[in-house]
C-alpha positions as CSV (number, residue, x, y, z in Angstrom):
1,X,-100.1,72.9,235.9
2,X,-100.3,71.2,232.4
3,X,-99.6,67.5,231.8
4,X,-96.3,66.6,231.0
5,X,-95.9,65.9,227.3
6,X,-94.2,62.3,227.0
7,X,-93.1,61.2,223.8
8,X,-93.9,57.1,224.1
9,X,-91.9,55.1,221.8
10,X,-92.9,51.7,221.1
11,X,-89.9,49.0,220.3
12,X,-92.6,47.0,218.1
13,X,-93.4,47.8,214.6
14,X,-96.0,45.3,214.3
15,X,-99.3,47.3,213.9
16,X,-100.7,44.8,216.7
17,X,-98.0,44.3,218.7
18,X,-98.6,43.7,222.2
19,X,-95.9,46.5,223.4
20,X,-98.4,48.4,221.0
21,X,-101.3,47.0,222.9
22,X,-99.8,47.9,226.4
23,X,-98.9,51.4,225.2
24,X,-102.2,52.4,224.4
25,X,-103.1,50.8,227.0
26,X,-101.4,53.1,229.7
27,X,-102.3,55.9,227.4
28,X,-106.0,55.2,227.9
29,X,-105.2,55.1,232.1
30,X,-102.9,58.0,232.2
31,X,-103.0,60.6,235.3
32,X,-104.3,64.1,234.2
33,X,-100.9,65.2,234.8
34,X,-99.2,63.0,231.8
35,X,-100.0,63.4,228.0
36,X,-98.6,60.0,226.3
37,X,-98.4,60.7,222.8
38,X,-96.7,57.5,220.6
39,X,-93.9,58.9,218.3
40,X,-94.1,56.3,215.9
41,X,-90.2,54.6,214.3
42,X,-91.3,52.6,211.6
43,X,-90.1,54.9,208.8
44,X,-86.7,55.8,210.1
45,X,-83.8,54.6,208.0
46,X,-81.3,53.3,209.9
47,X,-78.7,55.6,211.5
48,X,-75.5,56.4,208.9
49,X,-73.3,59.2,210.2
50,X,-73.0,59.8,206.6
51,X,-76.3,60.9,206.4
52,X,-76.1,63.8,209.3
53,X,-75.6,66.6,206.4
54,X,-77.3,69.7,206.7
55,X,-80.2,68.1,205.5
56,X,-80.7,64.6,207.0
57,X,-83.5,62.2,205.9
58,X,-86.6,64.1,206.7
59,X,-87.9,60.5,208.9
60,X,-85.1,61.7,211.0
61,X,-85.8,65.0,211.4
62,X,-89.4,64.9,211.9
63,X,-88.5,62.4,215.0
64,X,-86.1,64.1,216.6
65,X,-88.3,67.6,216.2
66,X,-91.5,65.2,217.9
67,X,-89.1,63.9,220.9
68,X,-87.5,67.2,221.4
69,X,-90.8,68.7,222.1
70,X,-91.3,66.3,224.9
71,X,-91.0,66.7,228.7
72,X,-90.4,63.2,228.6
73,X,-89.9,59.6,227.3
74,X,-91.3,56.3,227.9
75,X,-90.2,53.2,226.2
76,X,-92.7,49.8,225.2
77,X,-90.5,47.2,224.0
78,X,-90.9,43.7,223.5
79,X,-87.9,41.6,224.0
80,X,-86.4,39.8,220.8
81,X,-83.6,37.4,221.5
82,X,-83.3,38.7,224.8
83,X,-82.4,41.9,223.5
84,X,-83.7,45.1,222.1
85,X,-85.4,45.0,218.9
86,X,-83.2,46.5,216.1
87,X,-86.0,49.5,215.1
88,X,-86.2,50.4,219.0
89,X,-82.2,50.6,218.9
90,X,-82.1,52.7,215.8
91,X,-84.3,55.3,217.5
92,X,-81.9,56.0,220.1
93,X,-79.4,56.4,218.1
94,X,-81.4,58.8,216.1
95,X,-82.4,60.6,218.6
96,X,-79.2,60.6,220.0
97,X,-77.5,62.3,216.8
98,X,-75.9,64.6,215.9
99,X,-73.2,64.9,218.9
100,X,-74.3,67.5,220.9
101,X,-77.5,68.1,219.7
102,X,-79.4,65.1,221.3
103,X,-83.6,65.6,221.4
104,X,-83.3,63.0,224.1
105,X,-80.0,63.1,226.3
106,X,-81.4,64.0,229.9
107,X,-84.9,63.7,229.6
108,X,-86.7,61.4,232.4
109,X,-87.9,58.5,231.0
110,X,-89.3,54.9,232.2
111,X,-88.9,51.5,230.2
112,X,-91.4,49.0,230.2
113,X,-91.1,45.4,228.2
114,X,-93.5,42.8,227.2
115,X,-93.3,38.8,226.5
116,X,-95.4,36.2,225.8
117,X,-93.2,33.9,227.7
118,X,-91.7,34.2,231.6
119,X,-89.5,37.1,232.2
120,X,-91.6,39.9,230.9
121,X,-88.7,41.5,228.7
122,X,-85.9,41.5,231.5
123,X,-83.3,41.2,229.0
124,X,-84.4,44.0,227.0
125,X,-85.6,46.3,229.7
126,X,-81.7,46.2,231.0
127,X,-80.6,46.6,227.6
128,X,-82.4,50.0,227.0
129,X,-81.1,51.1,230.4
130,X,-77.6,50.2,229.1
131,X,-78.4,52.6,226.3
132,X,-80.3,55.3,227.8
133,X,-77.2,56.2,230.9
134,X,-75.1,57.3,228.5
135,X,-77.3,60.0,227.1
136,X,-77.7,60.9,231.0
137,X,-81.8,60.5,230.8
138,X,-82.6,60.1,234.6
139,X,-84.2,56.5,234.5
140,X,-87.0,55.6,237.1
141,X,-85.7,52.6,238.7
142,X,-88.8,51.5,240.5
143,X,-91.6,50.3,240.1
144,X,-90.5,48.3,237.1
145,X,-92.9,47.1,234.9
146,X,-92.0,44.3,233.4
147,X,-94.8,42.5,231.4
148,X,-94.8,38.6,231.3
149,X,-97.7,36.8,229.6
150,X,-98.5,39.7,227.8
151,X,-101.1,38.1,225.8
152,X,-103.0,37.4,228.6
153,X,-102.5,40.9,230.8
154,X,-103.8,43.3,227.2
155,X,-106.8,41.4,225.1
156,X,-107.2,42.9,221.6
157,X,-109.5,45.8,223.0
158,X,-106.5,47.0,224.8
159,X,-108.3,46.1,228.2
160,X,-106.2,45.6,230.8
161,X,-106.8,42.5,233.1
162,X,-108.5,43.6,236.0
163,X,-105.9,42.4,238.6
164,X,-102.8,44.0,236.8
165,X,-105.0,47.7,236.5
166,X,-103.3,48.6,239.9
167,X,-100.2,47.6,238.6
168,X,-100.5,50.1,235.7
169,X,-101.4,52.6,238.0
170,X,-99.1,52.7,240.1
171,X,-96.3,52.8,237.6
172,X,-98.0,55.7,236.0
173,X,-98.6,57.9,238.9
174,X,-94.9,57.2,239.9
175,X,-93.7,58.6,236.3
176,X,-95.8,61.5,236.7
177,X,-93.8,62.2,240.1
178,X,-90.8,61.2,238.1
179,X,-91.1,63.7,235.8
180,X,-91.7,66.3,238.2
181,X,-88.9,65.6,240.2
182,X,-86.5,65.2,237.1
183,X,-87.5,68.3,235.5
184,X,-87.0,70.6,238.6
185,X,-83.6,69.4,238.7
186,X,-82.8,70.5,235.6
């Protein structure tokens, strides 16, 4: 069987970021049976249903044609204000547009978020759930991953501190079942 494509989309669009960090770093662990690809956000202008013409902005386009070629989606998101940064927001709704003709609405996805400080993204995390039932994407529930003392858990190299490896494993192999399971539903 061929890995499951996953579309990852970081929350961050700081070129260092540590969602960034964590993203590739779970890219460099994945099972054979994932494929995490980022689908980078950064150029999208923000949603305006005025926009949704026969020809919307090509940012949008090109992102919804990279998502919708997907088996699944996993979300890196740092926490700002404990809530979802604005870009990570925007890309939902993107993706979500036009009515109808969603590239994301019931594809199996996982969320992980990242802090420097205590609560590893809580906030966010259950923000992006909030957003993601409503499209009816099948959201894996446990393990969660959420990522305090980021700085600490990904160095610069993307390494992964040797007593949080397991961790990242775990969560992994449990998305890879995820999908599985999701995707014969369907």
């Amino acid at each position: 069987m061929p890995a499951r494509r996953v579309a990852v989309i970081v929350g961050s669009l700081r070129k260092e970021s540590f969602s960034r960090r964590v993203a590739n770093a779970l890219r460099a662990m994945q099972p054979p049976t994932l494929n995490l690809e980022i689908v980078e956000i950064r150029d999208l202008p923000l949603y305006n249903q005025d926009l949704e013409t026969e020809t919307p902005p090509l940012a949008w386009s090109a992102f919804r044609d990279a998502v919708r070629a997907h088996d699944a989606v996993l979300f890196v998101s740092p926490e700002y204000n404990r809530s979802i940064p604005a870009p990570l927001k925007n890309a939902i709704d993107v993706g979500s547009r036009p009515y109808g003709k969603s590239c994301i609405a019931g594809k199996p996805c996982a969320i992980v978020t990242t802090s420097p400080g205590a609560y590893g993204g809580f906030g966010a995390n259950h923000q992006i759930r909030q957003a993601v039932v409503f499209l009816d994407m099948p959201t894996m529930q446990m393990p969660e991953l959420y990522i305090n003392a980021v700085d600490k858990v990904v160095d610069a190299s993307g390494t992964v501190q040797s007593d949080k490896r397991e961790m990242f494993d775990a969560f992994l192999k449990k998305f890879a079942t995820w999908i599985e399971r999701n995707i014969a539903k369907a």
